[in-house]
matplotlib code that plots the C-alpha trace (Angstrom):
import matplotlib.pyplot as plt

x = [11.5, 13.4, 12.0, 14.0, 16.5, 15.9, 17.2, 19.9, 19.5, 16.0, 13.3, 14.6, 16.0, 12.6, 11.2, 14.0, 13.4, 9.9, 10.3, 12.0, 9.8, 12.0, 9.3, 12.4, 11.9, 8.5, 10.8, 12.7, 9.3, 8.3, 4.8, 3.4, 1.6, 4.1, 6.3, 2.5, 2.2, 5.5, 5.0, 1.7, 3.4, 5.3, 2.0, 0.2, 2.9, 2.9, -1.1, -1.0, 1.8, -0.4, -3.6, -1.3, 0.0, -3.7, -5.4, -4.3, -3.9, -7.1, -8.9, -9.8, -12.8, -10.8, -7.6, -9.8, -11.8, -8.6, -7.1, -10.1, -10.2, -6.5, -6.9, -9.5, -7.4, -4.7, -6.6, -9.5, -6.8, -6.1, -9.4, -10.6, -7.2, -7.5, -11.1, -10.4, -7.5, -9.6, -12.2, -9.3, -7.9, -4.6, -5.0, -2.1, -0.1, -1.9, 0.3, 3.5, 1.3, 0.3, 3.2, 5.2, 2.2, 2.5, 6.1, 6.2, 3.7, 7.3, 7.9, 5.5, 7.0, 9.9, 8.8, 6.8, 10.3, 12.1, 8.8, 9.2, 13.0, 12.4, 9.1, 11.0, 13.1, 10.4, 8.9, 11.8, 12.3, 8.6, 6.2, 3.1, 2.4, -0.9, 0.7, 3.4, 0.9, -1.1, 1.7, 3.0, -0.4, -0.3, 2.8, 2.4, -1.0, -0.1, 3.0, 0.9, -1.8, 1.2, 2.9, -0.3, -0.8, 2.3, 2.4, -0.6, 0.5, 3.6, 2.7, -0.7, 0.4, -3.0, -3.5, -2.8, -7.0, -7.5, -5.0, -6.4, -9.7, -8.1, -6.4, -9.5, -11.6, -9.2, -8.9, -12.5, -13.0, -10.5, -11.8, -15.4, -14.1, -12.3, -14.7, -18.2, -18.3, -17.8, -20.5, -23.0, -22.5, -19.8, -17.6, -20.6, -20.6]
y = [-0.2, 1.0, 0.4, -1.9, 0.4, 1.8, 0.0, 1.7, 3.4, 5.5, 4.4, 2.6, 0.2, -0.1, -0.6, -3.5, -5.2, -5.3, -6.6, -9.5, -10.0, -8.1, -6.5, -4.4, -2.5, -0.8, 1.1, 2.9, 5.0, 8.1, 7.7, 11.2, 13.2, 14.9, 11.2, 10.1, 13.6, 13.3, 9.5, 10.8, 13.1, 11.0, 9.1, 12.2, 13.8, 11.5, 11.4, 15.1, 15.9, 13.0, 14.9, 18.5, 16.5, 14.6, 18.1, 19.0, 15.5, 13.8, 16.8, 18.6, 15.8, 12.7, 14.1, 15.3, 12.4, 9.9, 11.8, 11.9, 7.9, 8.0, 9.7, 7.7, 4.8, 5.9, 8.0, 5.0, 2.5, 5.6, 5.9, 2.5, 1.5, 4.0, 3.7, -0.5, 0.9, 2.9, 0.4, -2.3, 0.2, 1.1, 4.1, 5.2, 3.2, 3.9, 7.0, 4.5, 1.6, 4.1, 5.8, 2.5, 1.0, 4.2, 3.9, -0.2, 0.4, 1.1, -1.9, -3.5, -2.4, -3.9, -7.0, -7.0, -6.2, -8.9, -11.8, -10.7, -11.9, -15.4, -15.2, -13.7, -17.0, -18.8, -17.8, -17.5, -21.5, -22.3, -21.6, -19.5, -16.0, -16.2, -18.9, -16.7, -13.1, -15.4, -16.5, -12.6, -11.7, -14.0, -13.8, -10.0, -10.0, -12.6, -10.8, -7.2, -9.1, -10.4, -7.5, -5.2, -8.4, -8.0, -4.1, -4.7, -7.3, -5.8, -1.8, -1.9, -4.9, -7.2, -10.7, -12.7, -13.0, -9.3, -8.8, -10.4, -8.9, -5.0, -6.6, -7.7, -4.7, -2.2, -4.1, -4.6, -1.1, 0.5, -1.8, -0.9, 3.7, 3.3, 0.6, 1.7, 5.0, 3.4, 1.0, 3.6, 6.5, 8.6, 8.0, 8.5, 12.2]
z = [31.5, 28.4, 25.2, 22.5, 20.7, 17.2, 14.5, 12.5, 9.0, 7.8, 6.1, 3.6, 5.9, 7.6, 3.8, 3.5, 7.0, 6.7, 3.2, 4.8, 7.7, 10.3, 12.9, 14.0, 10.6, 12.3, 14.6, 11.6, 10.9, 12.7, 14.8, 14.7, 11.8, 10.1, 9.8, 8.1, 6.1, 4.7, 3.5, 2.1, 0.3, -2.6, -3.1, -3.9, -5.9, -8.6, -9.4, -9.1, -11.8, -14.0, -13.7, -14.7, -17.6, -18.7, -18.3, -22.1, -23.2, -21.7, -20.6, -17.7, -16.7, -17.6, -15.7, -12.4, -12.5, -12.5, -9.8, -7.7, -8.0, -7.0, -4.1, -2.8, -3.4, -1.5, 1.5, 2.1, 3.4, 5.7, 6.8, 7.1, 9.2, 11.6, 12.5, 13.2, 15.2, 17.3, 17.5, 18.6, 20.8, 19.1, 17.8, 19.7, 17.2, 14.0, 13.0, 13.1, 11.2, 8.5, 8.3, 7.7, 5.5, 2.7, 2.7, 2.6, -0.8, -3.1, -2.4, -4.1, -7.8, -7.1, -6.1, -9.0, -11.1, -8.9, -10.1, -13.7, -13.6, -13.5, -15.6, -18.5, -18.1, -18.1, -20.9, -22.7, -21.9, -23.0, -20.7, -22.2, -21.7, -19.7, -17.4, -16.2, -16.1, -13.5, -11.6, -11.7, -10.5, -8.0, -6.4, -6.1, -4.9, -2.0, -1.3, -0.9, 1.2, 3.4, 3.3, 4.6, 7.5, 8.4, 9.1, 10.7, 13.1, 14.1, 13.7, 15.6, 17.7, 16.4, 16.9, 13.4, 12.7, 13.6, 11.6, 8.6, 8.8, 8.7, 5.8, 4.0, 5.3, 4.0, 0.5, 0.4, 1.0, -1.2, -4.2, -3.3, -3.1, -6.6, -8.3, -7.2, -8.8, -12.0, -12.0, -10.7, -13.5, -12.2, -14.8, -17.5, -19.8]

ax = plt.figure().add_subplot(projection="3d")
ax.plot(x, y, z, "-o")
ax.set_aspect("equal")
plt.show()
């Protein structure tokens, strides 16, 4: 049995067919881990150039420590997905899920650009300021928590309620790695 043949065009067009619910768009990512390393890569590039720039601006402990915090927000998805993938028995999968899921984050800024378009209407045609930042807010968080259900639906092959509890594990989690620190002293000189 042959499997389904890969959909034409590179990541982008995965980004774009998984943007529109295509499950086809999983295919256009690579499943091994140099196809994860190298979607890793542009999400670590930017905080690092941020913490070289904040070293002489903010200084060397404000800089680090953002970076740090960074890094744990973008690695603990990582983690967390992987060890539920094991647990469910698709770890075989999990490079092509996370692969797909660091790449499918881009999208979310330009989602968010394609929500303020019609907000900026809106305001413009009366509608007040803190209405339409909630509605922004709302739209793009619903659209990131479908987006990360979807990837893991179609990319780890999980039943709709598995699904949505990796989904609110790895949120939960994430919130909990960048957040905790804070409360506890970490950020405290």
């Amino acid at each position: 049995m042959s499997s389904p043949p890969r959909p034409r065009g590179g990541i982008l067009a995965g980004m774009f067919r998984i943007a529109r619910g295509r499950a086809d768009g999983v295919a256009c990512f690579g499943g091994s881990p140099q196809s994860y390393l190298a979607s890793l890569a542009p999400l670590v590039a930017f905080p690092l150039v941020g913490a070289a720039m904040g070293l002489s601006s903010e200084g060397p402990r404000r800089a680090l420590t953002d970076l740090a915090m960074t890094l744990c927000a973008i690695l603990t998805p990582a983690v967390l997905s992987y060890e539920l993938a094991r647990f469910w028995k698709r770890e075989e999968s999990w490079f092509r899920y996370a692969t797909a899921f660091n790449w499918c984050e881009w999208l979310l800024p330009i989602v968010a650009v394609l929500a303020m378009m019609p907000l900026s209407i809106a305001i413009g045609a009366g509608m007040r300021q803190t209405v339409a930042a909630g509605l922004f807010i709302i739209c793009l968080g619903l659209y990131g928590l479908w987006l990360h259900w979807f990837l893991a639906r179609k990319a780890l092959g999980l039943s709709g309620g598995k699904a949505v509890l990796l989904v609110l594990i790895v949120n939960a989690g994430t919130a909990a790695a960048v957040i905790l620190p804070g409360l506890f002293g970490a950020d405290r000189a």
